[in-house]
N, C-alpha and C positions, 0 to 999 in steps of 0.2 A: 541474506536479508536480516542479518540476525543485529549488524554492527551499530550505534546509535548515529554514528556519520561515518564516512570512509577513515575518518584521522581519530575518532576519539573510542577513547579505551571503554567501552563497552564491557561488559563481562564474556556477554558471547564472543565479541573481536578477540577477547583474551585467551577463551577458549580455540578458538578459532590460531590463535600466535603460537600456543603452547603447542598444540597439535602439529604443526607443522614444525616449531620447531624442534620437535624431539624429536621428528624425520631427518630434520638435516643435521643435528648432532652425529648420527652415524658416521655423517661425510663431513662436515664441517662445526668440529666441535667449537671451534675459538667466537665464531660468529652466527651462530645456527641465531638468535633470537633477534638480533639484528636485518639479519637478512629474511626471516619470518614479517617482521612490521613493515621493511619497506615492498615486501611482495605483495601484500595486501595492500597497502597503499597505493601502487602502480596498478594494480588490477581496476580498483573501481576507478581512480584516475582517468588509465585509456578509455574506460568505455564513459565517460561525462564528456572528454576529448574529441574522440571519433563520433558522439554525437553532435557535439559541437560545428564539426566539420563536414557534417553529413556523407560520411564515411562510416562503413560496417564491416567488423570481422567478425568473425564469432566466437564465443566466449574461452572458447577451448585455445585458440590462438590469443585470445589478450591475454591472457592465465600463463603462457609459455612464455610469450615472450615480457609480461611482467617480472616472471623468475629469471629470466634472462639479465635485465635491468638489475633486480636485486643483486645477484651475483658480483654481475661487474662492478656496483657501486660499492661493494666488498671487499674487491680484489680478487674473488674466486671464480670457478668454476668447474662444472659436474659434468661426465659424460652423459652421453641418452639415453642409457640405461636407468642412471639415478635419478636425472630429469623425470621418465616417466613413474621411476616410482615414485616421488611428490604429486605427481599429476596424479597418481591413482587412488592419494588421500580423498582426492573431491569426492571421488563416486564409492566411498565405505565411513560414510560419516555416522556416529552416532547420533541416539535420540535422548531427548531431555527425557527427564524420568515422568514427567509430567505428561505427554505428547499421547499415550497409549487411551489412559482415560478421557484427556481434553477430546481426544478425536471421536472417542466414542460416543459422548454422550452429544457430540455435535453432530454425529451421524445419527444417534437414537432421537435430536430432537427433530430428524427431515432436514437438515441441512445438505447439501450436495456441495461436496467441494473439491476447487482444483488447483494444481499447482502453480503459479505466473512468478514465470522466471527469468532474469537474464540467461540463465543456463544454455546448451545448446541441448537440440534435441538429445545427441547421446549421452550427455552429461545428466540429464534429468531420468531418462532410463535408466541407468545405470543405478543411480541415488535411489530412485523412487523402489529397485527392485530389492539393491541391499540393505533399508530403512525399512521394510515391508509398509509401507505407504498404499498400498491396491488397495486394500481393506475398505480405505476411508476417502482415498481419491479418485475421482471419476477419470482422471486423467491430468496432462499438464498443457498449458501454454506458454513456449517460447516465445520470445522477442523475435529470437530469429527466422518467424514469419514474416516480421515486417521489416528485417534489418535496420535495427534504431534501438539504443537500448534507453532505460530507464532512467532519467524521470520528464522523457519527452512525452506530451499530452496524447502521442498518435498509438504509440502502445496499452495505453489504458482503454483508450476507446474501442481500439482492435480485441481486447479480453471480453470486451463487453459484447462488442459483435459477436463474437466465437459461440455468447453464451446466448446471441439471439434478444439481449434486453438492453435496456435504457441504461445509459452509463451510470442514472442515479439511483436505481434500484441493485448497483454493483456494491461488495463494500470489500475494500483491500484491507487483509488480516498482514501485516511487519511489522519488524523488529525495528528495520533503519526509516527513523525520521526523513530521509531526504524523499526515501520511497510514500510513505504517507502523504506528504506534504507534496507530492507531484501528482499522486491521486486524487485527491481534493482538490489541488488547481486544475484537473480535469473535469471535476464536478462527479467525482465516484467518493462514496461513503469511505472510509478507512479507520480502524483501531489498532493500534499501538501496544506491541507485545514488548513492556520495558522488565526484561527481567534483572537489571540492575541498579536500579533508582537511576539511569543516565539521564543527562541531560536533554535535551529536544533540540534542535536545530530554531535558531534563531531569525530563522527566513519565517516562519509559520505558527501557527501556535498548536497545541496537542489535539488532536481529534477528540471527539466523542467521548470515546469508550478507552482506556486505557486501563492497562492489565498487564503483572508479571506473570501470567502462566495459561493456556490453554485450558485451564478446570474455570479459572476464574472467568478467561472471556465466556466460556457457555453459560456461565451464570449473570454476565451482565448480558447478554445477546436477548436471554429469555429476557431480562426486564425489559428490551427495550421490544422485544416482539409483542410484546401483552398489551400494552395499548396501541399498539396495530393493529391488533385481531378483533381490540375493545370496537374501533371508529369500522373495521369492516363490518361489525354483526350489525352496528347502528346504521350503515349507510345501505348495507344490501339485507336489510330483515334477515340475515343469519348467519351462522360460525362459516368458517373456513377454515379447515386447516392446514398448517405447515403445505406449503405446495414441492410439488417434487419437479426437480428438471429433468429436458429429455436430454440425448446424447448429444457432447459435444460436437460443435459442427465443422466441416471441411473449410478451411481459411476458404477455398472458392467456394463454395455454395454461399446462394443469397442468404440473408440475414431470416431468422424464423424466431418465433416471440416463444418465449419460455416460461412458466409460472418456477421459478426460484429463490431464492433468498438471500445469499450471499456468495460471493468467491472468494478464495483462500490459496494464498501464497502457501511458503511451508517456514512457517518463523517458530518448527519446532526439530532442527537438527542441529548437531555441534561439528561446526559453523550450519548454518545457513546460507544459503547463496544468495546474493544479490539479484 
């Protein structure tokens, strides 16, 4: 989630190109950076495609057979040993140096937040455990509850159900504009983690709140909660505060109302996942 669109050089994508490709320099010194952009490329590619086609694999198979594609358009290719260990970059991603504080002071202000990922369930296990990510997430939600990935209207709705509220009381925290910009054609709040002055997708225009770093979205979040809490003292004669949610709910279980505040992707890892 970190990339400004699937094609354009983003800082995070960049980080995200380097990281991989200093993996496959091991194996493929002549080509590793080459074959790094078009892996990322194919990746988000198939899953806009396979949505397209209302067809679903899950993330861990678009991701292989992405590298797969890269390879060949190459000229090379790796056995499945070396396969998996590029595969095993996903799930030991660093954190921005920003992401410790941004998290905390969004969890000291009563924020409740959770991951919503294309990821596949193991893939976000994995991240969320070697990221140390528990601390400050309640949990994640996959796509791959509803097999469809992002930026179909049916997965935004689906996070909001999970969470028990109104899609318009949801707000999507990304990095990639196409993600924002499918949130908000769903009618869910979204802001905009640009940590490189990127561009914005020309389909949409910029949400709200935009911010290079998790310190700063908690400091715009509070301005924008404080005349929230101004119109609740005047409409119910008193304060409220910060409201807490209760546990994520079973994709089967009926829908149950939650007093909450925002949901939160994780547009603070290098890379991020879409």
């Amino acid at each position: 989630m970190l990339a400004s669109n699937s094609y354009t050089r983003s800082l995070e994508n960049l980080e995200y190109i380097i990281r991989i490709w200093k993996q496959l320099e091991q194996y493929i010194p002549q080509n590793a950076q080459r074959i790094a952009e078009i892996w990322r490329q194919k990746q988000l590619e198939f899953t806009f495609r396979l949505t397209a086609m209302h067809r679903y694999e899950d993330f861990e198979q678009v991701t292989r057979k992405a590298l797969d594609y890269a390879l060949a358009a190459a000229g090379h290719d790796l056995d499945s040993r070396q396969k998996d260990s590029l595969m095993a970059r996903y799930n030991d991603l660093e954190r921005f140096a920003d992401v410790e504080p941004g998290l905390q002071r969004l969890k000291d202000a009563g924020y409740t937040m959770v991951v919503f990922s294309n990821g596949s369930p193991s893939m976000l296990t994995a991240i969320m455990h070697a990221a140390n990510l528990h601390p400050y997430f309640q949990g994640f939600v996959s796509v791959d509850e509803v097999k469809i990935y992002k930026p179909s209207p049916k997965v935004y709705q689906h996070v909001a159900d999970r969470l028990g509220r109104p899609i318009r009381e949801v707000r999507l925290i990304s990095s990639n504009p196409f993600d924002v910009i499918g949130a908000e054609s769903a009618a869910m709040q979204a802001a905009w983690i640009n940590r490189s002055d990127g561009l914005f997708d020309t389909l949409g225009s910029p949400p709200e709140i935009v911010v290079k770093t998790l310190v700063e979205l908690a400091d715009a979040l509070s301005k924008v909660a404080q005349p929230a809490r101004r119109n609740r003292r005047h409409s119910k004669g008193g304060g409220s505060g910060v409201g807490r949610w209760g546990p994520l709910r079973s994709p089967s279980k009926p829908s149950l109302s939650r007093n909450h505040r925002s949901t939160f992707k994780h547009p603070c890892l290098e890379p991020t996942r879409t």
